[in-house]
LUMNU-13189 format. One line per 8 residues: number of its first residue (from 0); for each residue x, y, z of N, C-alpha, C. Coordinates in nm, 3 decimals, decimal comma, padded with zeros to 5 digits. Example, Ala and Ser with C-alpha at 12.3 -4.5 7.8 and 13.67 -1.06 7.14 Angstrom:
# LUMNU-13189
0> 01,319/-00,569/00,780/01,230/-00,450/00,780/01,320/-00,330/00,780 ~ 01,285/-00,225/00,708/01,367/-00,106/00,714/01,290/00,003/00,787
//
This chain:
# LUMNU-13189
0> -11,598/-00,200/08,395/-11,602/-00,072/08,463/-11,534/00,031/08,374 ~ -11,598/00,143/08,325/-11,524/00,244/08,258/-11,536/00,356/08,295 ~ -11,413/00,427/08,322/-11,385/00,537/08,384/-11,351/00,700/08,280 ~ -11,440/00,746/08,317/-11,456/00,874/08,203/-11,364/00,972/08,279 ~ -11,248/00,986/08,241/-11,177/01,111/08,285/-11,209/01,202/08,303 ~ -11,252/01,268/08,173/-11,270/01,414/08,134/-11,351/01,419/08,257 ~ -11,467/01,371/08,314/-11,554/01,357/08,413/-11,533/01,332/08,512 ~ -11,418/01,256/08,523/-11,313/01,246/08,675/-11,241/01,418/08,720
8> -11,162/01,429/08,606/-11,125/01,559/08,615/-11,202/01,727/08,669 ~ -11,306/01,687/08,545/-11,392/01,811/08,578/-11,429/01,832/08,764 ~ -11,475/01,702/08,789/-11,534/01,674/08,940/-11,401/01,722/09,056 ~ -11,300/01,684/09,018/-11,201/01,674/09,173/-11,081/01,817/09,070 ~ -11,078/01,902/09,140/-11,016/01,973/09,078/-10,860/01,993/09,127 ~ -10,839/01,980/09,267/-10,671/01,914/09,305/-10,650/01,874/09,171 ~ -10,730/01,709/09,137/-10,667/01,596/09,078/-10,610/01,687/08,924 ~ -10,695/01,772/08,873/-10,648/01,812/08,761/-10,546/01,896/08,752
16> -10,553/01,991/08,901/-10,408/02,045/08,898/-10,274/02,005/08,918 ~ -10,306/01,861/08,975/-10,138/01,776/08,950/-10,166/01,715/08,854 ~ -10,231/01,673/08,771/-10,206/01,594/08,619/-10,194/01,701/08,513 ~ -10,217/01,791/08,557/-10,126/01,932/08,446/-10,026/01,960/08,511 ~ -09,989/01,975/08,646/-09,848/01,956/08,676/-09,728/01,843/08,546 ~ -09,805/01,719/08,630/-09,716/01,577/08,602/-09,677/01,628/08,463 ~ -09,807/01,614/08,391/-09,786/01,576/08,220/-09,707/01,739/08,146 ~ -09,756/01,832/08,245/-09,642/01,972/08,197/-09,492/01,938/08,204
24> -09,457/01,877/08,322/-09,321/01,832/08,348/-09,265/01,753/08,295 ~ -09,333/01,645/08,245/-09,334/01,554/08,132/-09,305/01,596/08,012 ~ -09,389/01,717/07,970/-09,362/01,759/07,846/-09,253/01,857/07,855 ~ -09,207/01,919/07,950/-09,112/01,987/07,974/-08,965/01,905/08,012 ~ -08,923/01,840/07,993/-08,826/01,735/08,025/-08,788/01,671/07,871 ~ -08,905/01,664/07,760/-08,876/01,624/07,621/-08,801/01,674/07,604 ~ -08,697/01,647/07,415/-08,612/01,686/07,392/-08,634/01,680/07,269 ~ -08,623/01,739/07,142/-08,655/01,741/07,053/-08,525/01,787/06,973
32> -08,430/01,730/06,923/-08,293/01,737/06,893/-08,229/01,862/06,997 ~ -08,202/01,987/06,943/-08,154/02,082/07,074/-08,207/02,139/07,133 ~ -08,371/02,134/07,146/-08,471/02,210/07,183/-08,522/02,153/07,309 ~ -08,513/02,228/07,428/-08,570/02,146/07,573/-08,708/02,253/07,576 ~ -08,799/02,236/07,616/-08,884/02,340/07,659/-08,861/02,406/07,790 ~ -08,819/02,299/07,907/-08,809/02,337/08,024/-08,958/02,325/08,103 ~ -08,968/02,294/08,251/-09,046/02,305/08,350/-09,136/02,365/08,328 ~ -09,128/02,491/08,364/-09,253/02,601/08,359/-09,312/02,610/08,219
40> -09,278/02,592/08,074/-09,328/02,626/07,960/-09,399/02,506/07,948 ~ -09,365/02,414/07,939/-09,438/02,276/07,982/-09,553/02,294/08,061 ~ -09,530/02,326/08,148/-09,681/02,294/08,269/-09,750/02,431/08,183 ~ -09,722/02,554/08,138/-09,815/02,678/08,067/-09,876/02,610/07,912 ~ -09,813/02,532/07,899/-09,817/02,482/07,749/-10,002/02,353/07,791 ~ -09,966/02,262/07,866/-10,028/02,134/07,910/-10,151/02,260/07,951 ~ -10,127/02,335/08,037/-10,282/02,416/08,133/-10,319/02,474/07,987 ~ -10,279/02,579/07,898/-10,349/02,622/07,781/-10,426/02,488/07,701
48> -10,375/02,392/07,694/-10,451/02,283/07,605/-10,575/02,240/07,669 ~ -10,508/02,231/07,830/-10,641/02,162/07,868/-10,756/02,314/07,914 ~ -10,742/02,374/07,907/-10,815/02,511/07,921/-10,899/02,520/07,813 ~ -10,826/02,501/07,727/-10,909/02,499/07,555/-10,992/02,412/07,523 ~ -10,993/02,281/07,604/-11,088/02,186/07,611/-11,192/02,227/07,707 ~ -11,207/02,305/07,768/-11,288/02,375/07,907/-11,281/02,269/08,024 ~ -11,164/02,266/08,050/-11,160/02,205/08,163/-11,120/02,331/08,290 ~ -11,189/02,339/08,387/-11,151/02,469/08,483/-11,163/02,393/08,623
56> -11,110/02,504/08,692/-11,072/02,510/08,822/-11,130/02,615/08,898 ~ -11,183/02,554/09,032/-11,217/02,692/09,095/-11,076/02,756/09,186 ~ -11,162/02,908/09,237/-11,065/02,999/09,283/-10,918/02,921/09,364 ~ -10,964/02,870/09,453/-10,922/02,788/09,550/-10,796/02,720/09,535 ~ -10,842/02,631/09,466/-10,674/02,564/09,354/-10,654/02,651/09,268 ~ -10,725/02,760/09,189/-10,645/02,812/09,111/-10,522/02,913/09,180 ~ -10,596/02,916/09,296/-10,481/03,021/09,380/-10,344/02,865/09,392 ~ -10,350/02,809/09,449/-10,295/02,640/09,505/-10,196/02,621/09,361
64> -10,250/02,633/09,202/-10,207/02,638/09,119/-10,096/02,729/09,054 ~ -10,125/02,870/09,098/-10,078/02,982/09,058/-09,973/02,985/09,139 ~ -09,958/02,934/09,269/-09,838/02,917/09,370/-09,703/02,807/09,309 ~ -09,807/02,700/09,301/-09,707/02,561/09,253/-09,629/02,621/09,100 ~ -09,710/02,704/09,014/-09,631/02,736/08,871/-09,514/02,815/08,928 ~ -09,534/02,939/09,014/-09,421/03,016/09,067/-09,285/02,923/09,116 ~ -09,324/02,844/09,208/-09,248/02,749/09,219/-09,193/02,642/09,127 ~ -09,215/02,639/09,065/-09,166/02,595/08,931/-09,077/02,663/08,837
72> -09,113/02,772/08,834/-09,007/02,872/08,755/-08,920/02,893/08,845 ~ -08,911/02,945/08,986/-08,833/02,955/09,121/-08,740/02,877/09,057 ~ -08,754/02,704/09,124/-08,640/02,603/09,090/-08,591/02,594/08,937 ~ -08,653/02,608/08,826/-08,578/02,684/08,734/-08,519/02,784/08,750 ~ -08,514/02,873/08,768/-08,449/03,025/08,739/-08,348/03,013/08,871 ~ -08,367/02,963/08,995/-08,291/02,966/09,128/-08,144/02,958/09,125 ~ -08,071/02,827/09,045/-07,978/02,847/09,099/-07,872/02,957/08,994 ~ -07,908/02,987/08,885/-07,835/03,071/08,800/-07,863/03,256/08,836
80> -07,947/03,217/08,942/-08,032/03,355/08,905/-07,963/03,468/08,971 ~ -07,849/03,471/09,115/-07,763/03,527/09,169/-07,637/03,564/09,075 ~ -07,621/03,464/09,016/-07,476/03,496/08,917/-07,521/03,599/08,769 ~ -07,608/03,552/08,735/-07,664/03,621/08,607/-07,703/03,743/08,662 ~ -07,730/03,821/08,791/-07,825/03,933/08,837/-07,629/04,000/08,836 ~ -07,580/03,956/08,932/-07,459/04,021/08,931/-07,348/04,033/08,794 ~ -07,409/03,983/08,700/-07,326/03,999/08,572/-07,397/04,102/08,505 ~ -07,530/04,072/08,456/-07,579/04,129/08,428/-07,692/04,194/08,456
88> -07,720/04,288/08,556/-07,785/04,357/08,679/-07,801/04,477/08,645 ~ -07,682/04,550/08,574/-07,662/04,692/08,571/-07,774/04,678/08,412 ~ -07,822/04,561/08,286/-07,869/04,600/08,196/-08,013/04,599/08,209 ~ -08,035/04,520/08,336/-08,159/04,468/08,359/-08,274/04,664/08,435 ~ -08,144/04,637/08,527/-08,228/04,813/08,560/-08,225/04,883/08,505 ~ -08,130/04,912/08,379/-08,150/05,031/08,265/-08,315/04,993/08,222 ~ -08,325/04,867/08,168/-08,439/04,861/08,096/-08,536/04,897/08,207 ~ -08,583/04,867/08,351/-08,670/04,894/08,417/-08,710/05,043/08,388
96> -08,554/05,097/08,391/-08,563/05,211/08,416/-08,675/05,298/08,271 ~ -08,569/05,226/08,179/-08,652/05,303/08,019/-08,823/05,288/08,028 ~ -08,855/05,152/08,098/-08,989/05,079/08,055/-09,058/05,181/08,168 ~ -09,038/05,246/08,272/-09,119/05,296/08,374/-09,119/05,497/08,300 ~ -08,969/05,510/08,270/-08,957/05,620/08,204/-09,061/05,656/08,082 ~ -09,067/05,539/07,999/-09,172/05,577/07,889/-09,333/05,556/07,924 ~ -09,332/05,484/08,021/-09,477/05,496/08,061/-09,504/05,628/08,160 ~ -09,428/05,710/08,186/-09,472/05,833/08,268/-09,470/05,900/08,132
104> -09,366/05,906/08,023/-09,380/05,991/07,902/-09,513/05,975/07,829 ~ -09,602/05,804/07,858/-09,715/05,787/07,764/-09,792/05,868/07,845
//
């Protein structure tokens, strides 16, 4: 019995959006002497490869997809993300401020 992925994949499209989950998280968890990639660059890294192979998704999971990545960066970024806003908060809105300022100047 032989089982053609690429052809498993293409067909059930859930299935491909948790095996670019898994194997993003997978690859995001490596360690490469001091270099972590982290969660979310992992799973963006794994979806560009397999994208490039034309593997797609319809709307449906891609919406289902586009949720689960948010959530992914969320629990990354979550628990530092209160302390770092209150440290550094006041540099973050200057720049909003410059980046909205120069686009009314463009």
């Amino acid at each position: 019995m032989n089982i053609n992925v690429a052809e498993l994949l293409n067909g059930n499209y859930i299935l491909l959006l948790f095996v670019v989950l898994a194997l993003g998280l997978c690859l995001g968890k490596l360690r490469l002497g001091s270099i972590q990639l982290g969660n979310s660059i992992g799973v963006l890294v794994v979806s560009l490869l397999l994208g490039q192979q034309h593997f797609s998704i319809n709307t449906d999971a891609l919406n289902l997809g586009f949720m689960l990545f948010i959530f992914c960066v969320g629990v990354e970024a979550g628990p530092n993300f209160f302390s770092i806003f209150f440290r550094d908060g006041k540099n973050y809105v200057m720049l909003a401020l410059v980046m909205v300022g120069s686009a009314l100047v463009i």
